[in-house]
N, C-alpha and C positions, 0 to 999 in steps of 0.2 A: 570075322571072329577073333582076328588080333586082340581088339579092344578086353576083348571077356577073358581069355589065355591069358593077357596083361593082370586082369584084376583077380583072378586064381591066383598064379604068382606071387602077387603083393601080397595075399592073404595069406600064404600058405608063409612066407619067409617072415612075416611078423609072427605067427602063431611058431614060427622056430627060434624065436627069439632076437633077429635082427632089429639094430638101431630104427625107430618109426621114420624119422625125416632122409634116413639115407635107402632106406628101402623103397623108396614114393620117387626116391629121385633116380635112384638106380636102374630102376625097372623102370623108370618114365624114359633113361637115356638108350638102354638098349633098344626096348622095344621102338622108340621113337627112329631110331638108327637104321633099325632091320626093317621099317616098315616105308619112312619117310627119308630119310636122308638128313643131314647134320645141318642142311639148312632150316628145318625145321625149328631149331631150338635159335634163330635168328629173333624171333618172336619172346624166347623167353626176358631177356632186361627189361623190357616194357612191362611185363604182367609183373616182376619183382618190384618195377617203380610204380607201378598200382597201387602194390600192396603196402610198398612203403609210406604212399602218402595218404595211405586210409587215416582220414582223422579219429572214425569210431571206433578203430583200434589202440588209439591211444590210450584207453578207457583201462587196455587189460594189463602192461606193467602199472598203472596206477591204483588201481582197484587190489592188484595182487601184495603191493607197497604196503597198501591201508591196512589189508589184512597182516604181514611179515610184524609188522609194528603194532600193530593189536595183540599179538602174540604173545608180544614180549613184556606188555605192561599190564601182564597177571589178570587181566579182564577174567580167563574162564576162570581162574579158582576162585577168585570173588565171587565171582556171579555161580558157581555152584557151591559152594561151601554155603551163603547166605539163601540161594532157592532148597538147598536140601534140610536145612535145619526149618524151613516156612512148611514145607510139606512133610516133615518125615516123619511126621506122628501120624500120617496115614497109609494103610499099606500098600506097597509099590511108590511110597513117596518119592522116597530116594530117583526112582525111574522115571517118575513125573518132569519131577526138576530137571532133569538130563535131559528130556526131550526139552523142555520150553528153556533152556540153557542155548541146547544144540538148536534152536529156532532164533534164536536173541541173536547168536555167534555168526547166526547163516547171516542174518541180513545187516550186521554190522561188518563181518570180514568176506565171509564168501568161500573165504580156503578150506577145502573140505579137511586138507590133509592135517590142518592146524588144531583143526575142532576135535578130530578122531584123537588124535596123540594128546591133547590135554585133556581131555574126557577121560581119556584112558589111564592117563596118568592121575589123576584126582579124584575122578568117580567111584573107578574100578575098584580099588584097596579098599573104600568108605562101604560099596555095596558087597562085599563079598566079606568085609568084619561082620556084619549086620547079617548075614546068612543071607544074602539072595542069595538065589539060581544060578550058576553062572550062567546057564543059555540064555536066560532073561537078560542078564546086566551085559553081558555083551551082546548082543541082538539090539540092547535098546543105545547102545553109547553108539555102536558103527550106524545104524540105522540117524540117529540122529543129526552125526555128524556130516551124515549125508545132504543134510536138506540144504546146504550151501550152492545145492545144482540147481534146486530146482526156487528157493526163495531170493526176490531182488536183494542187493546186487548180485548177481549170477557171471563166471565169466564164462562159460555155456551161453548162456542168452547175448551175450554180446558177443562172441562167434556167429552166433544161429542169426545174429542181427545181421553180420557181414554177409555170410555165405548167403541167406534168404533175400538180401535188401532190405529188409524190414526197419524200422524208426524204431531201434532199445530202448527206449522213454516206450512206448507200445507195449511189448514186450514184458517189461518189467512190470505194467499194469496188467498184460494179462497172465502173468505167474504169482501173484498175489494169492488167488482165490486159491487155486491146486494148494498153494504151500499150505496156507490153513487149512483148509480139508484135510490133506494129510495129516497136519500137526494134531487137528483133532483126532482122528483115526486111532494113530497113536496109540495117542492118552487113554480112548473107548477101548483100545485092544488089553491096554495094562492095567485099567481099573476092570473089565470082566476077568480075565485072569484071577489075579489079587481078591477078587470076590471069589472065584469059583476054587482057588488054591494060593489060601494065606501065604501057606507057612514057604511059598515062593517069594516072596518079598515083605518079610515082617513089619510091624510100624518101628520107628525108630522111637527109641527113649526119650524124652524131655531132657535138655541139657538144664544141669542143677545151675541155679544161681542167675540163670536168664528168662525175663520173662518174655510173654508172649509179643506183648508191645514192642522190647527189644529188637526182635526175633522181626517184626513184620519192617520197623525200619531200617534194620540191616539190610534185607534183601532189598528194600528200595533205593537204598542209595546205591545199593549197588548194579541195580535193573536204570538208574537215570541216563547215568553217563554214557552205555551203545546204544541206549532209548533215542539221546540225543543227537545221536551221529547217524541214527537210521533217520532221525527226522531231517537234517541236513542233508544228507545224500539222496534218501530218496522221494522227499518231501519236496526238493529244491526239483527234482525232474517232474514229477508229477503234476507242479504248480505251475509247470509251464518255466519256471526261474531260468533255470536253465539245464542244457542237454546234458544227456549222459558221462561223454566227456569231461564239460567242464565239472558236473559236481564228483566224478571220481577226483577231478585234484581238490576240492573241497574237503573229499573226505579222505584224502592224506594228509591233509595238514588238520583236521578235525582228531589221526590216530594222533598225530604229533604231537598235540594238545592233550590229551589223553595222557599220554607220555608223561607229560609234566605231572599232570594231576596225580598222576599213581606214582609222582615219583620213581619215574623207570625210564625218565630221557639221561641220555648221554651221546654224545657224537660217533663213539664207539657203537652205541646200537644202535644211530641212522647209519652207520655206513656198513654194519653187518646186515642191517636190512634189506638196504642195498643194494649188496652184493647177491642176496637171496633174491630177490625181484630180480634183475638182470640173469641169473642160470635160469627160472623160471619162464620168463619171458622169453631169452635165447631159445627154449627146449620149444616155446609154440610156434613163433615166428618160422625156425628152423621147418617143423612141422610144415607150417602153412606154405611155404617154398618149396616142399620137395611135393607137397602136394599141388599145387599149381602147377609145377613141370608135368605131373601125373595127371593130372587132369587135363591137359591140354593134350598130350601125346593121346586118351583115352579118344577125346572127342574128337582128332584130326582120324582118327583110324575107324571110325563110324561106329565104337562100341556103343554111344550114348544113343545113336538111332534106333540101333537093333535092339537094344534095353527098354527103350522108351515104347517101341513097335509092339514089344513082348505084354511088356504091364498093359498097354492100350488092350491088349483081348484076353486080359484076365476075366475070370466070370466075375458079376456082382458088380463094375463098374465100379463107383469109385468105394464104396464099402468094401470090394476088393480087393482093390489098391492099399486101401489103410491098413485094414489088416493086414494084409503080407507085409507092407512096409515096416511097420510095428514089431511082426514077428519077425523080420530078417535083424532090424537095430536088436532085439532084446536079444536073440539067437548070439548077432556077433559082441555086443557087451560081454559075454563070457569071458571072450577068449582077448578082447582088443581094448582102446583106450577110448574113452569119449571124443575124445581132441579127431586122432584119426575116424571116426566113423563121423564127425561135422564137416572135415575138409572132403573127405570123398563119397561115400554111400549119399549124403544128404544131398549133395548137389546133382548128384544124378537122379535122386527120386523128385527135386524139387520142380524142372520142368512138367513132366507126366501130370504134379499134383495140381500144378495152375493150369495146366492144358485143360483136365478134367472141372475147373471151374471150385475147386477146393480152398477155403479159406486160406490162405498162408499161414496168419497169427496166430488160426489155431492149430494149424501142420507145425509150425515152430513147437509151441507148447506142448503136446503132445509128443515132440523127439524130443524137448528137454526133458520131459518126466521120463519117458523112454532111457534116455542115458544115464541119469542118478540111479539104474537102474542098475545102471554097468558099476557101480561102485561097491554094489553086494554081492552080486553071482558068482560065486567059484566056479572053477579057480583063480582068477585071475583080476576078482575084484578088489581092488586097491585098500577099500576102505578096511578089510580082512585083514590086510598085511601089515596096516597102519597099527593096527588095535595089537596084533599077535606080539609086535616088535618090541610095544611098551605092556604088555600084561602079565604080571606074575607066570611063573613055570608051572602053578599047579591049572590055570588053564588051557587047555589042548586046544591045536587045532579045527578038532572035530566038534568042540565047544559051542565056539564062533561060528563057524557053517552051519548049526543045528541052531545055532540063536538069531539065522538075521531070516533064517524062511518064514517066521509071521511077517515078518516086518517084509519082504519081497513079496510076499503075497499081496496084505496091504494096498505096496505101489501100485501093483497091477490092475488091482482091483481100482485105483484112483483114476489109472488110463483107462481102465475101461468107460469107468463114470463119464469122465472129458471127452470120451469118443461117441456114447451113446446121447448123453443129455448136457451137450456142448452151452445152452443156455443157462444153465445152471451157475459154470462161473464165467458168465456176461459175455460169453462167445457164440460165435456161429458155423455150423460147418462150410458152409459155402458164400459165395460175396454177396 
């Protein structure tokens, strides 16, 4: 029972607000102490020099690079200033554009926190002159910003590739289908809306002096340029070109390039970039370390058998497996971060799900939707705090929590689809 008393602990001292990587390592040293003895941890430099020479973790300070530097060279106000004026002569325009912005931004940067904060900064003033709803326009910008979890490149899915084993090039092909399903969803949720209650998101005016034709090649030249860099990145893995890895350095020096073009490179913003990818990066690595000491002190104390024992005589077999597993990640999403619930919860359910004969790829997929999850659920969903930090004063907090329940609904409703009728986007539940 050590093992379980261990994972209480660790939960309860994150949900009090302790640092994530020192609580995983904390509670790994004690309990590891009280149960084994200090030769125990004899074992840990080797599981750190694993981790360090994972090459498909290379992927994620470069991937997080791509996105830092995308940031910066004004991508989302282009690409939402030229999508809102294509759409906003119809109603819910404005929220249209912002979801397939926030779809563009996913599979060009991936950082969710980047997409919510310039959304928020640029969208929000535009929809709220124009009389939206606020619940709508903030529902629709944190919702949007979200789909960086769940659309390639993902650094979710290249975690879920490490912890699972799984081949990210895989991966990334089967998070394609979800991302659009959802993306459409979306849009189906905001044009009934807007059909059923206008005067929620009105048409936007005709800007005087510009015509239409204007107006459509604006928005494309400004839709080419991440068009292009999605087609590098993730055209070069899918084609077989090359792995994961190599094209995330592809597609930093593809932001670099970018850089220029928008006239926004300077050596001052590669090296405050940087700097931003290194705290980023230190914050997971850190993670992943104190969670391997945690995980190893778990399974030397026989928690993972007795866990493993438990779920085996769940009813339902492995429909009952998924469900509770399902329901335990969306549960702890509340309260936790996606990064900790892939280094621990996942690897304990992952055994159980291949023992029972359960596809992995689509176990992966199915926790990745599950965690973009965790980026909306209050209290403690990130994307919430992202949006509240950059939104005018006259939006409350209770705004934002009452605007992203369609949009969490939605998700749920997307995992469900991917659990019941897995062939649908070109998976299978079992090998």
């Amino acid at each position: 029972m050590i093992g379980l008393i261990m994972f209480g602990a660790a939960l309860i001292l994150l949900m009090l607000g302790f640092p994530v990587a020192f609580t995983f390592g904390g509670v790994a040293l004690f309990f590891g102490v009280f149960s084994e003895g200090m030769d125990l941890f004899a074992f840990m430099p080797f599981r750190i020099m694993s981790v360090m020479q994972n090459k498909v973790l290379m992927a994620v300070p470069l991937f997080i690079f791509m996105g830092v530097v995308l940031q910066r060279t004004r991508l989302a106000e282009q690409l939402l200033t030229s999508m809102g004026r294509l759409f906003g002569g119809l109603p819910g325009g404005l929220a249209i554009s912002t979801i397939l912005v926030g779809a563009l931004l996913a599979a060009s940067t991936g950082v969710v926190g980047a997409s919510v904060v310039a959304m928020g900064l640029i969208s929000l003033p535009v929809m709220l002159a124009h009389k939206y709803d606020k619940r709508l326009s903030t529902g629709t910008i944190c919702a949007s910003g979200t789909l960086g979890q769940i659309v390639p490149p993902s650094i979710i899915l290249i975690i879920l590739g490490d912890v699972l084993g799984l081949p990210v090039g895989d991966l990334f092909k089967a998070a394609v289908w979800p991302g659009v399903v959802l993306v459409g969803l979306y849009i189906t949720y905001i044009l009934i809306l807007t059909r059923l209650k206008p005067e929620m998101a009105p048409a936007m005016p005709d800007t005087p002096g510009v015509s239409r034709k204007k107006e459509v090649l604006n928005a494309l030249l400004a839709i080419i340029p991440p068009l292009a860099l999605i087609v590098v990145v993730l055209g070069s893995i899918f084609a077989g070109i090359a792995t994961p890895t190599e094209s995330s350095a592809l597609g930093g020096v593809g932001a670099v390039v970018l850089a220029v073009l928008y006239r926004q490179f300077s050596f001052q913003m590669v090296w405050d970039a940087s700097k931003d990818t290194v705290k980023v990066t230190a914050m997971v690595f850190a993670i992943l370390i104190g969670a391997t000491a945690f995980s190893m002190v778990f399974s030397y104390t026989g928690g993972d058998y007795l866990l493993e024992d438990w779920l085996h005589m769940l009813p339902g077999g492995e429909w009952g497996f998924i469900i509770l597993a399902m329901l335990v990640i969306l549960i702890l999403g509340f309260f936790i971060d996606f990064v900790e619930i892939s280094f621990i919860i996942v690897p304990i359910l992952a055994p159980v799900a291949e023992a029972m004969g359960i596809n992995m790829l689509w176990f992966a997929i199915l926790v990745a939707m599950n965690l973009q999850t965790s980026f909306l659920t209050p209290p403690f969903g990130f994307s919430l705090f992202y949006l509240k930090g950059v939104a005018p004063p006259e939006v409350r907090t209770i705004d934002i929590y009452r605007g992203i329940v369609p949009f969490i609904l939605i998700q749920i409703l997307v995992l469900a689809l991917i659990v019941v009728f897995p062939e649908w986007f070109g998976m299978s539940a079992s090998y």
